[in-house]
N, C-alpha and C positions, 0 to 999 in steps of 0.2 A: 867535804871529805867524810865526816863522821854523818849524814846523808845516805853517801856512796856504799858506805861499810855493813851501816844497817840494813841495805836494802839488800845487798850480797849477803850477809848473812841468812838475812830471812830467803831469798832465793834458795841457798843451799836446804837449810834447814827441808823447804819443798820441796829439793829434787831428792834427798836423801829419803823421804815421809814415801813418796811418789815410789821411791824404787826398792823400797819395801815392801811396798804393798803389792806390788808388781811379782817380784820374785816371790812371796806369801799365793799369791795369788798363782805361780805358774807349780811352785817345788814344793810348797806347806814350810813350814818351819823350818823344818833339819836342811832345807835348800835357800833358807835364807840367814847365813854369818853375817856378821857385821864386815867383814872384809868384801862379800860378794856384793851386798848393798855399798858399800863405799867406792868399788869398784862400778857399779850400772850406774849409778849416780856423776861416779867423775869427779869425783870427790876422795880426800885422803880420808886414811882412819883415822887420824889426830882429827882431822873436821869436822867426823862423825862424832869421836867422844866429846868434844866439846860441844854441840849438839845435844845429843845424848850420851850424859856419862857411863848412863847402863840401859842393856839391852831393854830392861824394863822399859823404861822410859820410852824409847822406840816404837815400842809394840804400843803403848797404849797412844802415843799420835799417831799411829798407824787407824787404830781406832776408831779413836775420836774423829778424824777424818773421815773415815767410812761413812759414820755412822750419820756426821753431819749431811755428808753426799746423798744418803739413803734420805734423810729428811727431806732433802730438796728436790730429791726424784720423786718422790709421794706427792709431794704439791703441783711439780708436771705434771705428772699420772693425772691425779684427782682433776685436774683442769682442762685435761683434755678427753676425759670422761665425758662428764655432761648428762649422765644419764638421769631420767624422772627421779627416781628412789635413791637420796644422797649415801645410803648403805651399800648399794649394792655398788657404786658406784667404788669411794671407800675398800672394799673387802676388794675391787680388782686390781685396783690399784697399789694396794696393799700385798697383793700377791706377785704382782708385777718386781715390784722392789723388792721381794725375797728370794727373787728366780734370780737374779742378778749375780754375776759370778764375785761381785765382793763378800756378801754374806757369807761363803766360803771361807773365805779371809778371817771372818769376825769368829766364826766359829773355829777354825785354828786356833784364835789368840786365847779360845773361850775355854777350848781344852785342855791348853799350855797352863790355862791357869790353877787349873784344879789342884795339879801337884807343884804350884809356885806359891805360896803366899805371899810372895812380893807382888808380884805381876794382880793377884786378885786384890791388897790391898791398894795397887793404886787404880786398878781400875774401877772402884769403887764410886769414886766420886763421878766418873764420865757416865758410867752406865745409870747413877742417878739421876743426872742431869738430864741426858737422854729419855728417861723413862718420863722424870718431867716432863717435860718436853713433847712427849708423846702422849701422854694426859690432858694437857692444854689444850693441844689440834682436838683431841675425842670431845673436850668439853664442847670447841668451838662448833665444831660438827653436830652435835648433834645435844645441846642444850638442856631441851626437854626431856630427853631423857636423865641427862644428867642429874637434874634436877626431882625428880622422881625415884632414881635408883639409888639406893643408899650404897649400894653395892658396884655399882657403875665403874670405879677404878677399878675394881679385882676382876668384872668382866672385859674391861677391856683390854686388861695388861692379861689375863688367861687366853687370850682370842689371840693376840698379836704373836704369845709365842705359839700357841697352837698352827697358827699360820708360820709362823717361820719355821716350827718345824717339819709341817708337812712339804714346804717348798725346798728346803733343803734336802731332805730326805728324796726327793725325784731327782737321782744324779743325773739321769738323760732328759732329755723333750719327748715327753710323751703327751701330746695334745688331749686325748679321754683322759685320761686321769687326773690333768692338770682340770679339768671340767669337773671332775664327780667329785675332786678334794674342794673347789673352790666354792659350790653349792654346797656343799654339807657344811665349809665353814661357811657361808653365809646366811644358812638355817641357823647354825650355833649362836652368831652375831646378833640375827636378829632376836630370838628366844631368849640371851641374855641380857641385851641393853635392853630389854622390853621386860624384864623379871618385875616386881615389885615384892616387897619382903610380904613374909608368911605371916599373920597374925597369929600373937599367941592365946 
């Protein structure tokens, strides 16, 4: 029975996360209440606040979810890439995952947060993690230069929002453009993880 309960619970918890991000996804924020998420979900709002007590909390598993998704698309991408040069490869797949209509989403919650201090103090720790997280792959990727750039984090966490915000920033499918942003960042990419520091 207490089996049973945990698995219902954590279900719900999913389909409330899921319908979130959906409605975030279709209205931005102002179209998604806690009542219309508990409502798509199929779930009460008592479910919901026991869940999440506060909207905060919501938003940032809304998040975290994304964001982990987004990781897991990039390693698709990257794997069915395959191309000679592991960069160039990287930078498309990379862009790929930033055209994606959730990044939308993340940048909503990213807004909200500016004039919340709740909301940026707990997303705090996810977007660490994440950025982690995303350091690791670069180290895994691409080693040598790691190991050569002393600067190598700050290039590739510069590059990554660079590219998300150029893929954001393209609200429609423009195929040229999506071509002349995604070569000039991968001129960028290349010229930065390939920097080595200046002697004094």
């Amino acid at each position: 029975m207490r089996l049973t309960c945990s698995l219902r619970a954590i279900r719900t918890r999913d389909q409330l996360i899921a319908a979130a991000r959906a409605l975030l996804g279709d209205h931005g924020l102002a179209g998604a209440p806690t009542a219309a998420v508990a409502a798509r979900a199929r779930a009460s709002q008592g479910s919901l606040f026991r869940h999440f007590p506060h909207k905060t909390d919501l938003l940032v598993a809304v998040t975290e979810a994304i964001l982990a998704d987004l990781r897991r698309a990039f390693a698709v991408e990257l794997g069915a890439e395959r191309p000679a040069d592991p960069l160039t490869g990287a930078c498309a797949a990379l862009w790929r995952v930033f055209r994606q209509p959730d990044m939308r989403v993340v940048l909503e919650i990213y807004v909200a947060a500016r004039t919340d201090a709740a909301l940026t103090r707990a997303l705090g720790p996810v977007l660490a993690r994440h950025q982690g997280l995303l350091l690791a792959e670069a180290h895994r990727l691409f080693p040598v230069a790691a190991a050569a750039n002393p600067e190598f984090d700050d290039a590739v966490l510069a590059i990554v929002y660079a590219m998300q915000g150029a893929a954001i920033g393209l609200f429609s499918p423009d195929p040229d453009a999506e071509i002349v942003h995604l070569a000039f960042l991968e001129r960028l990419a290349r010229r930065e993880l390939a920097r080595r520091p200046t002697r004094k």
